[in-house]
Each structure stands twice: as structure tokens, then as C-alpha cells.
C-alpha positions as CSV (number, residue, x, y, z in Angstrom):
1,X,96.1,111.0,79.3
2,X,98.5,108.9,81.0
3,X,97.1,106.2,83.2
4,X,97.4,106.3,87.0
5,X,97.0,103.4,89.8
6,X,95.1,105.0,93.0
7,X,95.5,103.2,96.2
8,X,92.6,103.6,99.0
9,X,92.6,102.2,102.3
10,X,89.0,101.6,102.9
11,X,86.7,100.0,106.4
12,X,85.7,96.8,105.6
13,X,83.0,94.6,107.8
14,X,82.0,91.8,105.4
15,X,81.8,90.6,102.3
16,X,78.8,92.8,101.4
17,X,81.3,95.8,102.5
18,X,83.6,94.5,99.5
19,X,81.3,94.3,96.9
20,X,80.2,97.6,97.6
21,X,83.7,99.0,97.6
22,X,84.5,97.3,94.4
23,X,80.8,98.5,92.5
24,X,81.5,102.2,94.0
25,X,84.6,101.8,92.1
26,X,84.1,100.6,89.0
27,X,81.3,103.3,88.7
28,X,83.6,106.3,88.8
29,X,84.3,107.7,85.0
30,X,87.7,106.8,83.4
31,X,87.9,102.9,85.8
32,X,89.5,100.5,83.7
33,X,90.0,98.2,86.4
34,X,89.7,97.5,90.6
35,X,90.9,95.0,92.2
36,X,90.9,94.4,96.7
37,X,94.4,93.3,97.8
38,X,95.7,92.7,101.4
39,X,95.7,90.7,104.3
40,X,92.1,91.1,105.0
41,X,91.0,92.8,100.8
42,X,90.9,96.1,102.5
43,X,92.5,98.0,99.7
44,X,91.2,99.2,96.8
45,X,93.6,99.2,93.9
46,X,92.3,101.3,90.8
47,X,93.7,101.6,87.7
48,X,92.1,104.4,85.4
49,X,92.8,106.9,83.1
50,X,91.6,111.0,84.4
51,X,89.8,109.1,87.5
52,X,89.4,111.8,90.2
53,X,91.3,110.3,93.3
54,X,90.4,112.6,95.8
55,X,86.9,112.2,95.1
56,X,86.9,108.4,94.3
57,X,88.0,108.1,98.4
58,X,85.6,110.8,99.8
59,X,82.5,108.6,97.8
60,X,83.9,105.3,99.1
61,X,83.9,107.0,102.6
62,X,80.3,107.8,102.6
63,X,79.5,104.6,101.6
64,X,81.7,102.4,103.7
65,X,82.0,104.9,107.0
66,X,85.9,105.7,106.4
67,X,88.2,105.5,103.5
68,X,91.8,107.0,103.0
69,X,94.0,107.8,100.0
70,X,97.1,106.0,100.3
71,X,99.0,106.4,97.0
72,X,98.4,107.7,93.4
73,X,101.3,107.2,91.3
74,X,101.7,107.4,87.0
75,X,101.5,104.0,85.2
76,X,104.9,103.9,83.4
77,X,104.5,102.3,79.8
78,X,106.6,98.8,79.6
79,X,109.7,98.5,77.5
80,X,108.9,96.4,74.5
81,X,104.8,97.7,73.9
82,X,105.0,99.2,70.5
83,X,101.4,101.2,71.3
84,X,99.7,99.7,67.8
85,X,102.2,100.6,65.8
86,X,103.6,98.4,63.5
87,X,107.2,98.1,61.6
88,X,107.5,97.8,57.9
């Protein structure tokens, strides 16, 4: 499958608020990585491969009070990444 960064907007109080954004994350199947970016590390950035965006923000809702899907948009492979495959 072809990896895709999802971008959620997500209600953030404290620091508590954070970590539980970023574990809520990181526990949905196909994460490889999250990371909180912003002014004030109100948005989730997730990059996964088959994650379920639409989902992903309705369980960071419940557990932060509101959450919305900004973007989701295809990871485009870099020029030069040979994918394993070696010459010879």
C-alpha cells in the first residue's frame, strides 16, 4: 500500500492533552510515525501505511472533546531511493 500523511487538528489543554493525543495515535494499526507541530503542538501529523483517517480523528475526538481532519494526502517516493534493490 502506498503510505499517506493524515493531518488532524485536535483541542489541546495541557501537556497531559498531548500525550494522550500522541498515545491515541500511535495506537491506531498501520502508525509508523506521529509527530505534534504548530504554534501551540495542536496538530497531529501521522504518517502510516492503510491507517483509517476518518476514524483516527473521530477516536482522538472522544478522547480530547474535539478533533478535525485537516488533510490526508499520498507520500510520494523520493527521487534517488532504489526501494532495496541493488545494481549489479
Amino acid at each position: 500500500m502506498v503510505q499517506q500523511k493524515i493531518v488532524i487538528k485536535v483541542q489541546v489543554r495541557c501537556d497531559k492533552c498531548r500525550s494522550k493525543a500522541m498515545e491515541t495515535a500511535a495506537d491506531t494499526d498501520g502508525v509508523i510515525s506521529v509527530s505534534l507541530q504548530g504554534k501551540y503542538k495542536d496538530t497531529v501529523v501521522v504518517t502510516g501505511d492503510g491507517v483509517d483517517s476518518a476514524s483516527l480523528a473521530k477516536r482522538l475526538g472522544k478522547k480530547l472533546g474535539h478533533a478535525s481532519l485537516e488533510t490526508v494526502e499520498e507520500m510520494k517516493e523520493k527521487p534517488g531511493v532504489d526501494n532495496g534493490e541493488t545494481k549489479g
